[in-house]
C-alpha positions as CSV (number, residue, x, y, z in Angstrom):
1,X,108.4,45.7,-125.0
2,X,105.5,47.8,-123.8
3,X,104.0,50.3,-125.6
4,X,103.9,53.8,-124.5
5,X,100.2,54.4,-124.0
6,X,98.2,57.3,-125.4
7,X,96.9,59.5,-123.2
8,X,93.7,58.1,-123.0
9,X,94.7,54.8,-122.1
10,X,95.7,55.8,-119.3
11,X,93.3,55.1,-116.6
12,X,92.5,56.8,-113.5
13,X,95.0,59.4,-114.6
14,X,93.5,62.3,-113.3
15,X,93.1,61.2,-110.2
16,X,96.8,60.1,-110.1
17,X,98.7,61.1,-107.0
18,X,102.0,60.4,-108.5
19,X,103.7,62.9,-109.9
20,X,106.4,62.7,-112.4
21,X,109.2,65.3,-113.6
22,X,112.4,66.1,-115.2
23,X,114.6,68.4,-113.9
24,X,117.9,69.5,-114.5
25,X,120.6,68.5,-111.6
26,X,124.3,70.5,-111.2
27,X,126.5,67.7,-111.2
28,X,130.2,67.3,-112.5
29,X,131.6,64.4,-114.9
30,X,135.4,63.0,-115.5
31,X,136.6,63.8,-118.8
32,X,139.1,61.2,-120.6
33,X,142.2,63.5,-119.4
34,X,140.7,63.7,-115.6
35,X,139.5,66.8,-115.5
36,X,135.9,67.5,-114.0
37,X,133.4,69.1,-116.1
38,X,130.5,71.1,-114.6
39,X,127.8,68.4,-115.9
40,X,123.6,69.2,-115.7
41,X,122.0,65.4,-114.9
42,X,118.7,65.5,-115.8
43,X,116.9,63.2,-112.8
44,X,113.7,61.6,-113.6
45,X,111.5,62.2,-110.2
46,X,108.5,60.4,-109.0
47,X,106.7,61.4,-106.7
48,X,103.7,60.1,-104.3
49,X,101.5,63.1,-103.7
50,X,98.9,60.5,-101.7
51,X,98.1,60.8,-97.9
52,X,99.1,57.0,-97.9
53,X,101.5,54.9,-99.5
54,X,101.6,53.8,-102.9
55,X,102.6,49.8,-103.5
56,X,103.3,47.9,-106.7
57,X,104.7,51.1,-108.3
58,X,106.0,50.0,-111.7
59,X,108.0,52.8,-113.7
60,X,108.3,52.6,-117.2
61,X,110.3,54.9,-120.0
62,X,110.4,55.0,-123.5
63,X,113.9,57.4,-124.9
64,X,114.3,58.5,-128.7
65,X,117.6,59.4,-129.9
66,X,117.7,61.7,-133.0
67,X,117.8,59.8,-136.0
68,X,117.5,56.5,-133.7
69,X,115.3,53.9,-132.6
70,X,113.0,54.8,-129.6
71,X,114.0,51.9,-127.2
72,X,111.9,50.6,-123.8
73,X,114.5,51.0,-121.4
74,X,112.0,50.5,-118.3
75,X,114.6,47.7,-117.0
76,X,116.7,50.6,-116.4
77,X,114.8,51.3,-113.1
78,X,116.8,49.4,-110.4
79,X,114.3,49.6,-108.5
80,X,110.7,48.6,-110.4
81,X,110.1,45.7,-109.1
82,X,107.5,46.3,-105.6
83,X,108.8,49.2,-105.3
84,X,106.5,51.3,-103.2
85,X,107.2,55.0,-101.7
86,X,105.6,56.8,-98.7
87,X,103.6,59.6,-98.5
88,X,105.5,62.6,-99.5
89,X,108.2,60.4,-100.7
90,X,110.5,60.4,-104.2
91,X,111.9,57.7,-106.3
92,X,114.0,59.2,-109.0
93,X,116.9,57.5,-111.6
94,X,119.6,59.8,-113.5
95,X,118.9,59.9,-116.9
96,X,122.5,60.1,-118.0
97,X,123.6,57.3,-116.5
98,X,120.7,54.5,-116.5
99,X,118.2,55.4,-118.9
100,X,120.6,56.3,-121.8
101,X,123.4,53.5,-121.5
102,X,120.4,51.1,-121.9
103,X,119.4,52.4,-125.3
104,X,121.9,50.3,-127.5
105,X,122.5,53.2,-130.2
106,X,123.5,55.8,-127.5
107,X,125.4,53.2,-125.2
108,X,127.9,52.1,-127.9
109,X,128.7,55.8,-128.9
110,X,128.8,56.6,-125.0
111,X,130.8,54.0,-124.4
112,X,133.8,55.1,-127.8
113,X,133.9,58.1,-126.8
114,X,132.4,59.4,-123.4
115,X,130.4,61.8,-122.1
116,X,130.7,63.7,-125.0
117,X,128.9,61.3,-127.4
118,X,125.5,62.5,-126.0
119,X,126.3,66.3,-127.3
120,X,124.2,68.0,-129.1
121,X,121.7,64.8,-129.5
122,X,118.2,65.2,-129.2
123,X,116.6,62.9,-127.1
124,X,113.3,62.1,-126.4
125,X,111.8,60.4,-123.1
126,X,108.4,59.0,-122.1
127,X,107.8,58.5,-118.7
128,X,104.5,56.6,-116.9
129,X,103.9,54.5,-113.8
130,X,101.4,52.0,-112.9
131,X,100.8,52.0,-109.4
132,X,98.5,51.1,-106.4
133,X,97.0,53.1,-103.5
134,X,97.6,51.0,-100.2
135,X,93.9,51.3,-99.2
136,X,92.9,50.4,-102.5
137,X,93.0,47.2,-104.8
138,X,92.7,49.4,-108.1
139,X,96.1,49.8,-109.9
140,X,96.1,52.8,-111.5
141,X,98.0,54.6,-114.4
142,X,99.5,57.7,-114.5
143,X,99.2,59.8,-117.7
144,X,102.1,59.8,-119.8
145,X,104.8,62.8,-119.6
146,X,107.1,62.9,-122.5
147,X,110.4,65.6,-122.7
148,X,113.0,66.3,-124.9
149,X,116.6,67.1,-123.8
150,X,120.1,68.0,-125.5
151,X,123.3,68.6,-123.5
152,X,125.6,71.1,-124.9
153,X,128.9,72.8,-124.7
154,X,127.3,75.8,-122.7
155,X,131.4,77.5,-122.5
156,X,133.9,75.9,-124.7
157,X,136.6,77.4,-122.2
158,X,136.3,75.7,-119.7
159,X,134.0,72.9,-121.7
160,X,130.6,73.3,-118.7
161,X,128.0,71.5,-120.3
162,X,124.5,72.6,-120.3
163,X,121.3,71.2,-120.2
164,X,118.2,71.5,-121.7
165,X,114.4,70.5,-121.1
166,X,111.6,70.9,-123.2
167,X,108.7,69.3,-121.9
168,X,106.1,68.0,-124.8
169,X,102.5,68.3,-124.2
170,X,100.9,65.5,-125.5
């Protein structure tokens, strides 16, 4: 299991021309007795802000769950293996459903019980890639962008669940 690195360690970081975000996503999710609850995903983005393509990208994330373990759950990303992305492009993963079912405290619970397991948790998520400019033979690192996020009941009438992003600065 990888470390997360520190901020220094990572390398070339400032001149990194991936980006890397969290952001909220209106979705919907089936509840047990079929109905569809207004559901915010929260999608992990990467993003190559190069003039050229970036090859070898590996992604890799670290999630805390409140009272938990902090688990590597980098062989969430379906994707990591040569994955490379185009100028302007994105690579992004739902956090809901591949990063957390891969943390073995949350998937059990998820699993019991449904969507409705992950309420009111606090989680935690690292996020860093490792990457290589196409005209270049220098991998480089990105720095390392940590969040924490909770869903909650945001109206218990109609049971819309809300989420929220707080992004940690080092």
């Amino acid at each position: 299991m990888p470390d997360t690195p520190d901020e220094s360690a990572a390398t070339g970081a400032r001149n990194s021309c991936l980006d890397i975000s969290l952001q909220p996503v209106a979705s919907h999710i089936r509840a047990s007795d079929g109905r569809e609850i207004p559901f915010n995903k929260a999608v992990l983005t990467i993003r190559n802000m190069c003039d050229s393509e970036v090859v070898d990208v590996v992604p890799h994330a670290t999630l805390g769950q409140e009272g938990g373990t902090v688990q590597d759950v980098s062989s969430s990303f379906s994707q990591a293996s040569h994955l490379s992305i185009p100028p302007g492009g994105v690579a992004d993963w739902d956090v809901y459903d591949l990063l957390i079912p891969a943390h073995p405290g949350t998937a059990s619970k998820i699993h019991m019980f449904g969507y409705r397991a992950a309420l009111n948790w606090r989680f935690e998520l690292a996020a860093w890639a490792s990457y290589r400019p196409s005209c270049s033979s220098k991998a480089v690192q990105t720095a390392v962008s940590r969040w924490a996020l909770r869903w909650s009941v945001e109206n218990p009438s109609t049971g819309e669940v809300h989420l929220t992003i707080e992004d940690l600065k080092g």
